[in-house]
C-alpha positions as CSV (number, residue, x, y, z in Angstrom):
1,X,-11.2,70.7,5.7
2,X,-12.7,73.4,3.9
3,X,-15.8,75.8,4.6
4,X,-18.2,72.9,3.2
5,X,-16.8,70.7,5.6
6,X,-15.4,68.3,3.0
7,X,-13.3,65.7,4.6
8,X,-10.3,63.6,3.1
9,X,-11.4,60.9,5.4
10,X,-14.9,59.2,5.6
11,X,-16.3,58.1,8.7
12,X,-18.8,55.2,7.8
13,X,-21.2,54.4,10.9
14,X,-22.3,51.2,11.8
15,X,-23.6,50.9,15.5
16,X,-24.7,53.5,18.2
17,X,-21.3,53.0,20.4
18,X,-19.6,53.9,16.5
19,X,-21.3,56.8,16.7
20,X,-21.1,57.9,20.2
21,X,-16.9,57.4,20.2
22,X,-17.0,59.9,17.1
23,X,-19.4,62.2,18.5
24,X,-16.9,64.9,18.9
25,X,-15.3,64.6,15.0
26,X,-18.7,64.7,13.9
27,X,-20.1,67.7,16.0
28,X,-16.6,69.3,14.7
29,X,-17.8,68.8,11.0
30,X,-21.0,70.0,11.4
31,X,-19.6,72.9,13.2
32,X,-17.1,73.7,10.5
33,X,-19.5,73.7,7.7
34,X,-20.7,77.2,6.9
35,X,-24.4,77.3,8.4
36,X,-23.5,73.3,9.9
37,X,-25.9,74.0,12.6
38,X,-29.0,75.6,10.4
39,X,-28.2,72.5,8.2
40,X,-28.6,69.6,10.5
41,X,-31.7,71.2,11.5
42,X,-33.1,71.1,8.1
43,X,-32.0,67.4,6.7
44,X,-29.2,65.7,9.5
45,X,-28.7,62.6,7.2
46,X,-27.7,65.1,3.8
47,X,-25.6,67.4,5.8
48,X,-24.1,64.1,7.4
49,X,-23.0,62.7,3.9
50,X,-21.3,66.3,3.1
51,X,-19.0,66.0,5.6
52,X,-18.4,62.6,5.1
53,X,-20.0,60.6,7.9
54,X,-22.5,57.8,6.0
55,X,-24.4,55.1,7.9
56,X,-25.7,51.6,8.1
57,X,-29.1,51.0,7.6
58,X,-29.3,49.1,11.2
59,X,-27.2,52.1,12.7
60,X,-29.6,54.5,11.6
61,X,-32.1,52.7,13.3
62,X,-30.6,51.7,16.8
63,X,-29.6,55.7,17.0
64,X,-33.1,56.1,16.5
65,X,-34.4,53.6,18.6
66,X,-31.7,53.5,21.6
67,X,-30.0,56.6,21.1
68,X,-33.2,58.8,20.4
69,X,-32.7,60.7,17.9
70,X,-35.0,61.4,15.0
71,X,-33.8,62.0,11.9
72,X,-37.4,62.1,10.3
73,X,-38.2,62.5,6.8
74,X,-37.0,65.6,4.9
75,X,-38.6,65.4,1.4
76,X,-40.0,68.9,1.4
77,X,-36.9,70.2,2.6
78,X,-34.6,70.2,-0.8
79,X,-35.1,73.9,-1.4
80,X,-34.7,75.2,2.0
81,X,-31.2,73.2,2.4
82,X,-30.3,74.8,-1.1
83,X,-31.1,78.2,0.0
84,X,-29.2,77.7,3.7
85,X,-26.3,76.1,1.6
86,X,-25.8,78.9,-0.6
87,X,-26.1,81.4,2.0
88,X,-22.8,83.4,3.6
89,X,-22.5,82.6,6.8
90,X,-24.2,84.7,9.4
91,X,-23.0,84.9,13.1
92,X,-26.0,86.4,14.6
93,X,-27.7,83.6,12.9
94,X,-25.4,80.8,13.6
95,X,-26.6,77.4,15.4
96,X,-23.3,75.7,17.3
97,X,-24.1,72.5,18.0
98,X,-22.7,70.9,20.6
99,X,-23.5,67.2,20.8
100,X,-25.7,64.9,19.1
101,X,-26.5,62.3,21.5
102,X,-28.8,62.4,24.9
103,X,-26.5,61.1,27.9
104,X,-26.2,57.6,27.8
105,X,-28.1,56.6,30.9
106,X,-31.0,57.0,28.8
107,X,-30.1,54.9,25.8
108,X,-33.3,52.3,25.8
C-alpha cells in the first residue's frame, strides 16, 4: 500500500453486513491515503474506488437506507477533490476517521 492508498487487493461490496465486517480495512485505507479523511468528506464513493473498495448498486442503497449513510451527489465536487488530492499532506489539517457506520442498534 502506498500514500494513495492503492491496494493489490479489491474489496467488492455487496450487502450492509459486507460492509460492516470490513469496516476496519476500509477505515484503514481511507486513513492511509494522504488527505483520506478531507477526501471522503468531499466525494466517499471516488475516494472509495482509489483504494479499491467498489459496490453493488443494491449495497449502496441498503447502506443508505439501513445503515444511514449518505453518500449524496458530488458533481460539483471534481475540482475540489483535485486540488485536496494534489495537496501534501498536512497534520494540523488532517481528518482521522474512525468508522463509517452508526452502531448497529440503529440499522432500520
Amino acid at each position: 500500500m502506498d500514500s494513495q492508498g492503492a491496494h493489490r487487493e479489491p474489496l467488492h461490496i455487496s450487502s450492509l453486513d459486507e460492509f460492516a465486517r470490513h469496516e476496519a480495512d476500509i477505515v484503514r485505507r481511507v486513513n492511509t491515503r494522504t488527505n483520506g479523511g478531507q477526501l471522503l468528506l468531499i466525494d466517499p464513493i471516488r475516494l472509495l474506488r482509489e483504494v479499491g473498495v467498489t459496490f453493488t448498486d443494491d449495497a449502496l442503497r441498503e447502506i443508505q437506507e439501513r445503515g444511514g449513510i449518505s453518500f449524496g451527489h458530488h458533481s460539483a465536487s471534481a475540482r475540489a477533490y483535485a486540488a485536496v488530492a494534489g495537496a501534501p499532506r498536512n497534520d494540523r489539517a488532517r481528518i482521522l476517521v474512525r468508522g463509517l457506520l452508526k452502531d448497529r442498534s440503529t440499522w432500520r
